[in-house]
N, C-alpha and C positions, 0 to 999 in steps of 0.2 A: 466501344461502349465503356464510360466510367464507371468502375465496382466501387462501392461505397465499403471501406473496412471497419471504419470506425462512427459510433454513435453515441450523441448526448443524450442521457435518459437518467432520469431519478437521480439527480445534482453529481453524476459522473463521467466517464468516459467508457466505453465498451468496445469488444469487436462485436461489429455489427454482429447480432441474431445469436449470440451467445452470451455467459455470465459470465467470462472471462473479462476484467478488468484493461483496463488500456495502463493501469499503474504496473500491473504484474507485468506486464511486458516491457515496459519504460525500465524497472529497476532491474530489469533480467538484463535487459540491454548495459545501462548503466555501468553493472558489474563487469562487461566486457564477454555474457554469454552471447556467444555464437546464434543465427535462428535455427538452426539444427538443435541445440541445444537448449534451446527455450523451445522447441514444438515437443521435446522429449516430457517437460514438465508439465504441456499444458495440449493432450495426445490430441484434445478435442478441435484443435487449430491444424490448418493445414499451413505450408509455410508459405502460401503465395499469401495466408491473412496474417499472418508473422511478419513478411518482408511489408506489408502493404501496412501496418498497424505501426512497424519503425517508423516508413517512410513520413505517415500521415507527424509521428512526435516530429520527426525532424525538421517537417515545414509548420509547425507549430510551435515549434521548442521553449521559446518565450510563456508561451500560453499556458502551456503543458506543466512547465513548471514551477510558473504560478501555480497556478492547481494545484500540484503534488504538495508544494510549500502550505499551502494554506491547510488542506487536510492534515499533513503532519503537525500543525499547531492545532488545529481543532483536537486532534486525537490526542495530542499531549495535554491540551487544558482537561479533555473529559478525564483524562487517566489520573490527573491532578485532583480533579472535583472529588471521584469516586473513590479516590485513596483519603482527603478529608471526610467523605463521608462513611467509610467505613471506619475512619478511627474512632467516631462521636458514636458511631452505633456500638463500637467493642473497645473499648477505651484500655479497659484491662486487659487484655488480648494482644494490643497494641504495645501497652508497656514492658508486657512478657518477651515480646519477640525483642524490642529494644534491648533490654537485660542480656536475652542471651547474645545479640551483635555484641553487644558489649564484652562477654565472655570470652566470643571466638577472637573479638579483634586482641586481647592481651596473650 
């Protein structure tokens, strides 16, 4: 019988029937953590849904990282937005902190 490990739900990737992301396990991988090592950070995983959560990025890998890519631009524009919009909201705030980089950098 096939175990389903991973699932698409609310525009992401999951291990099935948990919150634990399918990204947190891709960049744990990534980095070259072990799944011993990655069940350490995420206790609520057992590692047959660790080894079964690689296997699923690795016969994906394209797809996967599509996805990973396009969120990190998403999240980079929003952190772009929210940093123009907190400058217009505290403008003088803004210039303050400027001044002192300025400071630290001489």
């Amino acid at each position: 019988m096939d175990k389903t490990y991973i699932e698409h739900r609310e525009d992401g990737y999951w291990v099935a029937g948990t919150r634990v992301s399918l990204d947190s396990i891709v960049y744990a991988f990534k980095r070259g953590a072990a799944p011993e090592t990655i069940k350490r950070s995420f206790p609520v995983l057992s590692l047959e849904e660790i080894y079964g959560s690689i296997t699923f990025y690795l016969a994906h890998e394209q797809e996967i990282d599509a996805y990973l890519e396009a969120a990190e631009a998403e999240l980079d524009s929003k952190g772009k937005q929210l940093n123009a919009d907190a400058k217009k909201a505290k403008p003088d705030l803004f210039r303050r902190l400027e001044k002192a980089r300025e400071t630290i950098r001489r």
